[in-house]
PAKE-260705 format. One record per residue (C-alpha): x, y, z. Coordinates in steps of 0.05 Angstrom, whole numbers, padded with zeros to 5 digits, always signed. Layout:
<nodes>
XYZ/...
</nodes>
This chain:
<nodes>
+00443-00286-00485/+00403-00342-00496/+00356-00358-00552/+00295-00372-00506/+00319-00312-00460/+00316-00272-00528/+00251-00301-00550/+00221-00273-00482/+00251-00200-00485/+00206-00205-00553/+00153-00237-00516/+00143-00185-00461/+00154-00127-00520/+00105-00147-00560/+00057-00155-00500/+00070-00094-00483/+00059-00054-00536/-00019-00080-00533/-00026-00046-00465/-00005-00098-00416/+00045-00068-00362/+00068-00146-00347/+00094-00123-00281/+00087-00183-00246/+00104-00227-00314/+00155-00183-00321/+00192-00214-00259/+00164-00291-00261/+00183-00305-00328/+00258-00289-00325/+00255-00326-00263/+00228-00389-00303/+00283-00371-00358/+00332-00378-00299/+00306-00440-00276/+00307-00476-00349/+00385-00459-00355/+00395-00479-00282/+00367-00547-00310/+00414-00542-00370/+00348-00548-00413/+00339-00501-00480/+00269-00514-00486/+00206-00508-00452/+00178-00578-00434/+00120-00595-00389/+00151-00634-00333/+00198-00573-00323/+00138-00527-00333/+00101-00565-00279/+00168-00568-00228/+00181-00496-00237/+00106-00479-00228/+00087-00506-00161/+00158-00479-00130/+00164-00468-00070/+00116-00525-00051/+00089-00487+00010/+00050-00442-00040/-00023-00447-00044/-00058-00476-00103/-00076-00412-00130/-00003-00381-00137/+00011-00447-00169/-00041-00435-00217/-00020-00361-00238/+00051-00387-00246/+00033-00438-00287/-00009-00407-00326/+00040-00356-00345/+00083-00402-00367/+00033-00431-00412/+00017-00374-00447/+00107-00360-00462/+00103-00429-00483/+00050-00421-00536/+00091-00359-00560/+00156-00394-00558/+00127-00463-00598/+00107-00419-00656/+00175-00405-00664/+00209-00470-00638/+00164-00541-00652/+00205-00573-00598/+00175-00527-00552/+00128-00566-00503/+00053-00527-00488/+00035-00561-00425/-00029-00582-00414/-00075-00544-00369/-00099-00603-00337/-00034-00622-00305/-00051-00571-00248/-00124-00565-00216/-00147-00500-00245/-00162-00435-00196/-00218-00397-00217/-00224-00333-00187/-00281-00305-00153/-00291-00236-00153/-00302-00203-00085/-00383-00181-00060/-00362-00104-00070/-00384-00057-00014/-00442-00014-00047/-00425+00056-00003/-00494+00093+00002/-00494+00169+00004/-00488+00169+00080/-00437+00129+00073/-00389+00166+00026/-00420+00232+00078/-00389+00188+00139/-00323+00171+00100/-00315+00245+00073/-00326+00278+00143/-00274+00228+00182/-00221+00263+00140/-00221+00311+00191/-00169+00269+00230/-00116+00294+00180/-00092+00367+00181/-00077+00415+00135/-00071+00401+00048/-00081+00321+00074/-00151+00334+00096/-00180+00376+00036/-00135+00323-00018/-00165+00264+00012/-00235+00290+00019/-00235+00310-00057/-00204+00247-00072/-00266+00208-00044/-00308+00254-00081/-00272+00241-00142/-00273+00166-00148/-00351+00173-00120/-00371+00209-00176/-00332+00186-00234/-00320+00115-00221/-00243+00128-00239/-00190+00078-00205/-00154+00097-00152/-00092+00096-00191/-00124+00137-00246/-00144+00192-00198/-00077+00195-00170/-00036+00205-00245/-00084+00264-00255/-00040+00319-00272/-00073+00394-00269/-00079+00408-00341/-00119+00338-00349/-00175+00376-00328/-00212+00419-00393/-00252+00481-00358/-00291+00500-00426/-00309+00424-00446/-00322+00408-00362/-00285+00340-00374/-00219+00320-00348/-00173+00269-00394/-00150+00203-00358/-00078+00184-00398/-00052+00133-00359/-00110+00079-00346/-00109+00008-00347/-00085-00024-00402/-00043+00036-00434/-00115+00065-00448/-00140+00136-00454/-00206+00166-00439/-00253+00239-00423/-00298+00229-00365/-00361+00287-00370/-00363+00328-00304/-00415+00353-00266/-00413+00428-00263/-00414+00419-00182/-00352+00372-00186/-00309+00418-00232/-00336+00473-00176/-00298+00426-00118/-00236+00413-00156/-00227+00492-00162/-00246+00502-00083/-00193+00444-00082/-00144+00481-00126/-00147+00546-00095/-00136+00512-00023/-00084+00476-00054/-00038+00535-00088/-00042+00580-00026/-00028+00525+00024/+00024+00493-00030/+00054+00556-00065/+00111+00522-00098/+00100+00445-00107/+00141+00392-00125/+00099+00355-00178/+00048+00380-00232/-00009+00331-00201/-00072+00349-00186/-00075+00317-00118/-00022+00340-00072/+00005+00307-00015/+00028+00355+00051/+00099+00365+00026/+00072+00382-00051/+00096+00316-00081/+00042+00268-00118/+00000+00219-00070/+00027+00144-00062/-00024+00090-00078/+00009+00053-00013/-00004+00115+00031/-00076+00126+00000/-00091+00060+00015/-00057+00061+00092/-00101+00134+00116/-00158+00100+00078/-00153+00053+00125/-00141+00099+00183/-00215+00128+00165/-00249+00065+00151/-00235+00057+00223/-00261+00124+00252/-00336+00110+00212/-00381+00065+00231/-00373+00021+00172/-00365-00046+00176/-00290-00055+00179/-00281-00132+00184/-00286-00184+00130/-00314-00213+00084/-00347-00143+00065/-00292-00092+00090/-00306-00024+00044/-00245-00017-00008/-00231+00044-00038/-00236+00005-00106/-00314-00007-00079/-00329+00068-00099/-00324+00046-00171/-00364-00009-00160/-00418+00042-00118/-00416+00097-00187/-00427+00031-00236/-00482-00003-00193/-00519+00072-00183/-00516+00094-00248/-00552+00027-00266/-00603+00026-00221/-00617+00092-00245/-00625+00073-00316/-00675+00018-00298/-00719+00072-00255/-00719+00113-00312/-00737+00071-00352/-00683+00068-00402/-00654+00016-00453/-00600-00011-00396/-00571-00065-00463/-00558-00007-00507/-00529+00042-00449/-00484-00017-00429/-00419+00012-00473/-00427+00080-00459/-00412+00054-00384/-00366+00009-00408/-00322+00066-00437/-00335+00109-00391/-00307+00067-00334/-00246+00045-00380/-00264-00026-00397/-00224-00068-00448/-00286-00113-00451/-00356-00095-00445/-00368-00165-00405/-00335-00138-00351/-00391-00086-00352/-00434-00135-00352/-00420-00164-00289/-00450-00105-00254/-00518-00118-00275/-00514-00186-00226/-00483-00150-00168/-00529-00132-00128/-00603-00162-00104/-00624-00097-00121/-00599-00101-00186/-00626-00167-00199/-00690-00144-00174/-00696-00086-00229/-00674-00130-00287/-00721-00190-00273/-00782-00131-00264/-00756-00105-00338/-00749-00174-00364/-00823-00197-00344/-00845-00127-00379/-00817-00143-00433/-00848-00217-00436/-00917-00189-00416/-00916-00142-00479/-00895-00193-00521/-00949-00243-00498/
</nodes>
């Protein structure tokens, strides 16, 4: 084995062990490894960086970018090990920013529409993908999240159910409303008779008792997206990942209805939705006109007073 092939096994580890799953690093990185030893190089340098980077050149600008910017953060690893490691330069590629999508803000006859067109399924399908809408409505959990629940993540006494496998390695309790945990035990109850002996411990079942695939979520998602009368075409299809969006945006709007102190409130969201930063919190309270609306009104308030 290689040194720098070494150095990267410590790389990823290390990464890993703050929280990152590195899945796609995981497989781009070994590829650059490859491609240094195919060049008979044993260091990093940025003209190799840069070759390797913007492979194959079909690629658009932004895979370019993601590559490369992989590679920049290895190198930085690498060169405090080795100094005749070369950091390339961010500027030798046009940089992709990123724009995060306008989410779809469901209303409540909305997530009514979405939850009734379930009634294209049959059977355990119908009942696990109606209380899987509810779910993500009303806790703001990731799809992913809600489908790792296991059925002894949920705490009857405390009316809270534990999320151990979110983003980032990170745990959390999410609160439940007494008429949720009273769905997920219609759910259950539908669920045991229909399911008797299952083939996994999760919570959500799919029709032959085995847990739900994020790939088949998203595909009869899809399949009721198009039975509603939702808008179904871009730029503003509804994602399943929009119901987050839809719990964050709601439970803010509240806040500034009610009155509250939205600044101070801010990390008890943030927490609650499983943020590693509260900034990306933050970027809820610009989503929306609405939104905007409600701060700028609290903001002159607050200006008036002072005045």
């Amino acid at each position: 084995m290689s040194a720098l092939r070494k150095t990267l096994q410590e790389y990823l580890q290390l990464r890993r062990k703050f929280g990152f799953k590195l899945e796609r690093e995981g497989l781009l990185l070994p590829q650059f490894v490859d491609f240094l030893e195919q060049q008979g190089a044993i260091h990093i340098t940025s003209s190799l960086a840069v070759r390797w980077a913007t492979a194959p050149s079909t690629a658009s600008p932004r895979w370019w970018a993601e590559r490369f910017g992989e590679v920049r953060l290895f190198a930085r690893f690498v060169a405090a090990q080795n100094p005749n490691t070369e950091v390339p330069s961010a500027d030798l590629l046009p940089r992709w920013r990123s724009r995060r999508l306008v989410p779809f803000i469901y209303s409540d006859a909305d997530l009514v529409a979405l939850i009734r067109s379930t009634e294209i399924f049959e059977g355990v399908k119908r009942t696990t993908y109606a209380t899987l809408l509810g779910l993500l409505a009303v806790t703001g959990m990731r799809v992913g999240e809600a489908i790792s629940l296991d059925r002894n993540d949920i705490d009857w006494r405390a009316q809270s159910l534990v999320i151990r496998s979110g983003k980032f390695g990170k745990s959390r309790e999410l609160a439940l409303h007494p008429t949720t945990l009273e769905a997920l035990r219609a759910y259950g109850r539908m669920r045991d008779r229909a399911l008797p002996h299952p083939r996994s411990a999760a919570l959500l079942l799919s029709l032959v008792g085995t847990r739900l695939l994020y790939k088949n979520v998203q595909r009869g998602f899809a399949q009721l997206l198009y039975r509603t009368a939702l808008p179904y075409n871009l730029p503003r299809r509804p994602r399943l990942h929009d119901l987050r969006h839809a719990f964050a945006i709601k439970t803010l709007t509240r806040w500034y209805r009610e009155g509250l102190n939205v600044e101070t409130r801010l990390p008890l969201l943030s927490t609650y939705l499983g943020h590693v930063n509260p900034s990306q919190t933050y970027w809820y309270l610009t989503a929306t006109p609405e939104m905007m609306q409600l701060a700028e009104r609290r903001a002159r308030g607050a200006l008036r007073e002072r005045l």
